[in-house]
N, C-alpha and C positions, 0 to 999 in steps of 0.2 A: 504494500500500500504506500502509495505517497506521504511524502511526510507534510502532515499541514504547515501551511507556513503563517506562522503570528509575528503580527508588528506591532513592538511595543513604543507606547509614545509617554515618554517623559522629563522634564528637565533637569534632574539628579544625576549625574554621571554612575555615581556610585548604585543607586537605584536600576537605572539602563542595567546597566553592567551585570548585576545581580541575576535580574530578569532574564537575559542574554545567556547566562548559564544555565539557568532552571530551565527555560525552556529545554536550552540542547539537552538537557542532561536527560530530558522525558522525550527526547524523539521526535521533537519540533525544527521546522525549521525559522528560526528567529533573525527579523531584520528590526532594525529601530531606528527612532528618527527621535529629537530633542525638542522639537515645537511643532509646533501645526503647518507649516510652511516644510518642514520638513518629510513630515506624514502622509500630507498632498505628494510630493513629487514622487515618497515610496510607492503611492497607493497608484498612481499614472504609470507608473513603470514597470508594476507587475502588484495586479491584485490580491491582497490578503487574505483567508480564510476565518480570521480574528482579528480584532484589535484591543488590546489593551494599552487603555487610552490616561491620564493621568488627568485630573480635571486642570489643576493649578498649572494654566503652559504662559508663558511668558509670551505676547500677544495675543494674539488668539486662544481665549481657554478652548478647555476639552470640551465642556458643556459645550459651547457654542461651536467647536469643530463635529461633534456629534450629530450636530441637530443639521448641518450641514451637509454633512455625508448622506443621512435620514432622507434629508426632504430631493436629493441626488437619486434619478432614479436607476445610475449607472452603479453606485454604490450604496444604495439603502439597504441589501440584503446584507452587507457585511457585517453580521454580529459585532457587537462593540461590548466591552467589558470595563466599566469605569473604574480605576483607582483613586482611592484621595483620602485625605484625613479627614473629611468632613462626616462627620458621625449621625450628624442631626436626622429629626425624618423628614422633614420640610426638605433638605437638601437629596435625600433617597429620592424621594417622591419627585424633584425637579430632575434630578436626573434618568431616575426611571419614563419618565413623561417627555423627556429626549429623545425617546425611543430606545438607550440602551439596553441591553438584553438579560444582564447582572450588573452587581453595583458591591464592590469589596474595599471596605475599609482600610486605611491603612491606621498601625500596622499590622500587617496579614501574613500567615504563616504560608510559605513556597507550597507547600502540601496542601494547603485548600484551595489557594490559586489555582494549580495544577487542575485540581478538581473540578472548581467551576468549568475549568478551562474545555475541559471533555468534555463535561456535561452540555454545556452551551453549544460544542461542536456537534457532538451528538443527536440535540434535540435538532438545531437547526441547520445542519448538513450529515442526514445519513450516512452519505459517501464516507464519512468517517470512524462508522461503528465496524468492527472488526469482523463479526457475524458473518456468516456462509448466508448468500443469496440466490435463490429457487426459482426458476419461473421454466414450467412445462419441465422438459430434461435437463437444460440447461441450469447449470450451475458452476458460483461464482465462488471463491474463498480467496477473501482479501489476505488472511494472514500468511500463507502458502502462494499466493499469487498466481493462483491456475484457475483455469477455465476449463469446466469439462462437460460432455454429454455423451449419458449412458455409462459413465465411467470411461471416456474416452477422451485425452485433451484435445483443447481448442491452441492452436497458435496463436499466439495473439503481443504485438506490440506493446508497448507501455501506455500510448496514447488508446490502443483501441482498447483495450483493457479497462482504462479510467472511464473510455465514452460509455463501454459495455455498463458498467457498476453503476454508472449515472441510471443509465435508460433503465437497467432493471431495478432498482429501487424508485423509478420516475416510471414505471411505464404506465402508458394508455393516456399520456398529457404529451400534445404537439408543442417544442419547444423549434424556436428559429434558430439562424446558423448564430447570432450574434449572441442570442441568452446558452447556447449549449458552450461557446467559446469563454464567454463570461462564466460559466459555472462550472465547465473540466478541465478549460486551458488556465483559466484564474487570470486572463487577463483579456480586456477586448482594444491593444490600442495598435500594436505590432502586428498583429497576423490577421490575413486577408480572410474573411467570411468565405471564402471559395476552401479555405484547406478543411474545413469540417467536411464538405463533398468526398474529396481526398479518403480521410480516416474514414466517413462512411462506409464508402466502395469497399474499403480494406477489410473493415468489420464483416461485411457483408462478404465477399470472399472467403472471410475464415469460417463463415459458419455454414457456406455453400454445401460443402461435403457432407453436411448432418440435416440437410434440407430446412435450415432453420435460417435463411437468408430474407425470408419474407416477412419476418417477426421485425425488421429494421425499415420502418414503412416510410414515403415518401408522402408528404401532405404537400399540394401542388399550393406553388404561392405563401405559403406559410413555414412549414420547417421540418420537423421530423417526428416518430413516435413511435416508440418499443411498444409493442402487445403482440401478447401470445397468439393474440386470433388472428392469425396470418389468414 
């Protein structure tokens, strides 16, 4: 499985830095940026899976970089995870009402962090639970990274792999070339809407030999849609 990639956004160096280990140290891939301006250029450059975000940023707070991202409808689904000292509930309550997804006090132990941190990925990007996935013969197991049917594997690339795990935890919803790129490649600003065709075809050829190439449907004008009822 991929490793998700968290950007943590905070003006403490020692804080960053912190952060920046615990992630790696649970299997994350961890980028960070020191203020909101810097967070922006992360989040254009390759989109995050998480954000843990610091309210207190020196120009632009977090609250207000949140509600940003939120009301962005390029980046609204990016879970955000707010840190801060701010204990109060009037202040929970402001920040939850940003749209953030959790809201951890500081100061917070690395170990519940971590927690939320799954939790929040978990609820709001399946793609990330570890779990074997089912549909008809076909089956998926992220932790072993094989694809199989009937007991038989699938070949399958990294990328058609990640498209696969999308669509079967997504399937029977038409998603376009721009929302599946934003949501398996984690970024929509570098790569052409024509390469998901690409990894399509491919997908679609590995599954040819198990006559399950029809389950990768083609919605004319609009996008694409795993289901079983080929």
């Amino acid at each position: 499985m991929v490793a998700p990639k968290i950007l943590a956004v905070d003006d403490e160096p020692a804080v960053l830095e912190m952060l920046r280990f615990v992630l790696e140290q649970e299997g994350f891939y961890a980028v960070v940026a020191e203020d909101a301006t810097g967070a922006i250029r992360q989040i254009r450059h390759s989109r995050p899976d998480l954000i843990l975000l610091d309210w207190m940023l020196p120009g632009m707070s977090g609250i207000d970089l949140a509600s940003r991202l939120k009301s962005d409808q390029k980046t609204a689904s990016i879970p955000i995870i707010m840190l801060t000292a701010k204990g109060e509930d009037d202040d929970k309550v402001k920040g939850l009402d940003s749209g953030v997804e959790d809201y951890v006090t500081k100061p917070f132990s690395a170990r519940e962090l971590m927690a939320r941190t799954r939790s929040v990925l978990r609820r709001i990007s399946p793609q990330f639970n570890e779990e074997k996935v089912e549909c008809s013969e076909l089956c998926l197991d992220p932790v072993s990274h094989r694809v199989s049917v009937r007991g038989k594997t699938v070949e399958l690339g990294p990328t058609e792999f990640r498209l696969l795990h999308f669509f079967m935890i997504h399937r029977e919803r038409v998603y376009s070339r721009s929302q599946l790129l934003d949501r398996v490649w984690g970024t929509n600003v570098y790569i052409e809407e024509r390469t998901v065709d690409v990894h399509i075809r491919r997908l679609r050829k590995a599954l040819e030999p198990f006559s399950l190439e029809m389950m990768v449907q083609t919605v004319r004008g609009v996008g694409y849609r795993f289901s079983p009822q080929s």
